[in-house]
N, C-alpha and C positions, 0 to 999 in steps of 0.2 A: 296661069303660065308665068313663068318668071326672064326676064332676060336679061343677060349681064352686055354693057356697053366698054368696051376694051380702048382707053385714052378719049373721053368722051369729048373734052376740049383740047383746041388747042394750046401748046406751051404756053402763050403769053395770056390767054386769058384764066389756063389752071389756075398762074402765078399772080393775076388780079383778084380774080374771086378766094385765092387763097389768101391775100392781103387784108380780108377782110374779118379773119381771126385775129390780127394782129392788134393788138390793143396801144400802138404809138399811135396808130393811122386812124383811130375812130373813137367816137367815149363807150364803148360797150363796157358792160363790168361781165365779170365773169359772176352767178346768180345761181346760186342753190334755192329755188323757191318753191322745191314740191313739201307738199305737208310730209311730215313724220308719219307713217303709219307701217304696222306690221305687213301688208301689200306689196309694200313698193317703199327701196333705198330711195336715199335722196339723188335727184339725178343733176346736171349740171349743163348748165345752155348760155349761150349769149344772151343777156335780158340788154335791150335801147331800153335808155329812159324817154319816159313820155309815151311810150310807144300803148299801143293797143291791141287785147288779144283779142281782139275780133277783127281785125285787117292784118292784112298782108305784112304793116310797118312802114318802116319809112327809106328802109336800107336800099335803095336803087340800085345798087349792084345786085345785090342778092337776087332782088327782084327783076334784073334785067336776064341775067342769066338764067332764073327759071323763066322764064317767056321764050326764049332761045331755046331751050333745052326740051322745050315743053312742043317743039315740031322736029325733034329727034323722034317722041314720042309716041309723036301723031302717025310719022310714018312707020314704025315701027308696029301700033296698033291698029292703023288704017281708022282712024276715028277722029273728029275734035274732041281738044279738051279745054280746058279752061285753070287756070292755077290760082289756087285756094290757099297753100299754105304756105310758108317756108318755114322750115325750122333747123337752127342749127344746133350741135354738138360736140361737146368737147370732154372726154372721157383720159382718164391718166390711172395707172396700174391702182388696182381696187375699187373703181370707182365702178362697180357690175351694173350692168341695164336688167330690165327685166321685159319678159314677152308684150308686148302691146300692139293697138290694132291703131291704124290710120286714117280709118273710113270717115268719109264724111257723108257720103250717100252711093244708092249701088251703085257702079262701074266706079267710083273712085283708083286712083292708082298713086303710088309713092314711087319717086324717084330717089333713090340713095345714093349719094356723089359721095366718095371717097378723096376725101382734102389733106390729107398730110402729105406734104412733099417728099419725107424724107423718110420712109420706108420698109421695116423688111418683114416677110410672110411669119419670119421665126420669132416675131413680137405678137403676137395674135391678131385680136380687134376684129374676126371675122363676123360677118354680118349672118345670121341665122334664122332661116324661114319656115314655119311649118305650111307646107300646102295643103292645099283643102283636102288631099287622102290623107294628112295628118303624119305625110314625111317630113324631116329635118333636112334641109337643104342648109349645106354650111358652106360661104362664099368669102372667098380669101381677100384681105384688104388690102386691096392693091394702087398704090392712089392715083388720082387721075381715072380710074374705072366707076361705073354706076351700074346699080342693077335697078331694075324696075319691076315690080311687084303691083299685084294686086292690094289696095289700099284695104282692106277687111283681111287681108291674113294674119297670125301673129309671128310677130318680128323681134329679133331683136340684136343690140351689138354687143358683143365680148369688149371687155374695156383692154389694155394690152396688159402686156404680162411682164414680171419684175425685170424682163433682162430690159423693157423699153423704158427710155430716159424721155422722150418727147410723147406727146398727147395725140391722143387721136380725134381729130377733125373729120367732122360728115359735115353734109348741107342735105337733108329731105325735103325734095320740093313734091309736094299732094296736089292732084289734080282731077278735077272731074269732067 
């Protein structure tokens, strides 16, 4: 089951945890580090230095708002969960994703926050899900909104299209 969250934060915290794209405010480099392979384009994320791909990281915001976000959730699925990942992305006209899965164990689930402030559905960047009948569910990027997905389905984001001049911003926080 998939379900989309309409303005999931509030204005001033959208406007903090969107702060955190922002490269005056933190040392993030922007990081093309996936191998070359005929599989899968190069794709493009916030890499912290120092940081480690087996924790969470070090970004306390990130991390504070998945914790927060993560008993939107709960009530939503009637369950505990636990937050395992964050990952963000930063995607700019041609830079395509391709299908992938989030799972980290069964009942896993992804959260996709939608972080560009500034907007319009006629740029693309729709987040796209095939559910387990093997439908395309295609979800308009709208920002400030989240959809929440089973972590095992395959997913993925349209990067925008030439008329958009700005990047598109996500935060997927995986939870089990």
């Amino acid at each position: 089951m998939i379900h989309r969250f309409k303005n999931i934060l509030s204005y001033n915290d959208f406007i903090l945890l969107n702060e955190e794209f922002n490269a005056r405010h933190n040392s993030w480099n922007f990081l093309k580090k996936d191998e070359d392979t005929d599989e899968q384009p190069y794709m493009g994320c916030l890499d912290k230095p120092l940081s480690h791909s087996d924790t969470l990281g070090d970004n306390l915001t990130l991390i504070k708002y998945g914790s927060l976000l993560k008993y939107v959730c709960q009530i939503k699925l009637k369950r505990s969960l636990t937050l395992v990942r964050v990952n963000t992305n930063i995607q700019f006209f041609g830079q395509e994703s391709s299908f992938h899965k989030d799972k980290y164990q069964p009942g896993s689930w992804t959260l996709i926050l939608f972080m560009s402030p500034k907007w319009s559905t006629e740029w693309g960047g729709e987040l796209v899900v095939c559910d387990e009948d093997g439908n395309y569910n295609y979800h308009a990027y709208i920002p400030n909104d989240a959809i929440l997905i089973p972590a095992h389905l395959d997913h993925m984001g349209f990067a925008p299209n030439i008329m958009c001049k700005v990047p598109r911003l996500s935060v997927a926080y995986t939870y089990s």
